[in-house]
C-alpha positions in Angstrom: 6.5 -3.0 23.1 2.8 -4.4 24.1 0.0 -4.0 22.1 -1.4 -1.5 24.3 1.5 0.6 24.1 1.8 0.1 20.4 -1.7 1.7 20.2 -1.1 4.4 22.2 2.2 5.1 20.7 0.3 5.2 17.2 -2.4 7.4 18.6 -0.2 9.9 20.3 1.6 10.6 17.1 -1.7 11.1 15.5 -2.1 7.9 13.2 -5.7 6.5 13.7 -5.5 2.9 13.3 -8.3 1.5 11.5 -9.8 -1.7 12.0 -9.1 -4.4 9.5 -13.0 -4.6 8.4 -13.5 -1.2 8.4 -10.6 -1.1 6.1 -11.8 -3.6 4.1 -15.4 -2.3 3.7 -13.9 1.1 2.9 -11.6 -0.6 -0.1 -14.0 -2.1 -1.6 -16.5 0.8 -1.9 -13.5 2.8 -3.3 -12.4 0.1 -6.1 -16.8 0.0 -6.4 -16.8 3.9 -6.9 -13.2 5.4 -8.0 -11.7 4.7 -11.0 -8.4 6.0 -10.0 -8.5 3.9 -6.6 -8.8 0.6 -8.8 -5.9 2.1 -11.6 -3.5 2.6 -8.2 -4.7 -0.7 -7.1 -3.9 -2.4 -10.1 -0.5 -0.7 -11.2 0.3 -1.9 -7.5 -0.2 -5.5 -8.3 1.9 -5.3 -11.8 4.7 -3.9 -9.3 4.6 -6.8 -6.8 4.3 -9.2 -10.1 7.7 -7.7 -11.9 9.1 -7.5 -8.3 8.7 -11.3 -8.0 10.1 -12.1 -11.2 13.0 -10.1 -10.5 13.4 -11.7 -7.0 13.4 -15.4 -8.9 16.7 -14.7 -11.5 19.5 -16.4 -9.7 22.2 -13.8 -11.1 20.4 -10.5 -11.5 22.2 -8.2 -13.6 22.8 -4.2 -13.0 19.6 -3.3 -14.9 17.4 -5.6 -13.2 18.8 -4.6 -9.9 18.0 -0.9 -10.9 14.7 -1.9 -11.8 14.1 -3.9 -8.7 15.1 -0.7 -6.7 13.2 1.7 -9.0 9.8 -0.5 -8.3 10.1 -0.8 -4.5 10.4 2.9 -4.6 7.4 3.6 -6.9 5.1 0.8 -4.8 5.7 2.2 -1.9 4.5 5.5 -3.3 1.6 4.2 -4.7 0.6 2.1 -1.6 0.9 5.6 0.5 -1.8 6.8 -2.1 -3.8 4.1 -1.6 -3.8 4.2 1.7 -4.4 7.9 1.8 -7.6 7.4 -0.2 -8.4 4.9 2.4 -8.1 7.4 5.4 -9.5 10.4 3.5 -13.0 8.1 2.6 -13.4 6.6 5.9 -12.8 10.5 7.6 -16.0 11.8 5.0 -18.1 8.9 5.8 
């Protein structure tokens, strides 16, 4: 798929795509502004840091492979919030 039909794939079903900078911008005035934005933000990062741990142990056991499955699940969800906050701000302003 080209580019062009990418974005017209993406705005048919809806999805504005935002422009890195505009993105950008409109993080950092939340993280500036929203206490909640920067908590999401940072429980985000602790996920990614346990995820990489986990991904370093040569021989994983069931637990750790729970976990590792248990925090891709709740990063995901918390990047969808982030990025939610993201679209929301940048419709208001």
């Amino acid at each position: 798929m080209t580019p062009n039909c990418e974005n017209q794939q993406i705005e048919k079903e809806g999805i504005v795509a935002m422009d890195i900078s505009v993105t950008e911008a409109v993080k950092d005035e939340l993280f500036k502004g929203s206490q909640v934005f920067r908590d999401l933000v940072q429980q985000h990062q602790n996920y990614e840091k346990r995820l990489t741990e986990l991904a370093e142990l040569t021989y994983p056991n069931d637990e750790e492979l729970l976990e590792e499955s248990t925090l891709k699940k709740k990063k995901l969800i918390l990047k969808d919030e982030i990025f939610g906050m993201i679209q929301k701000h940048s419709k208001a302003h």
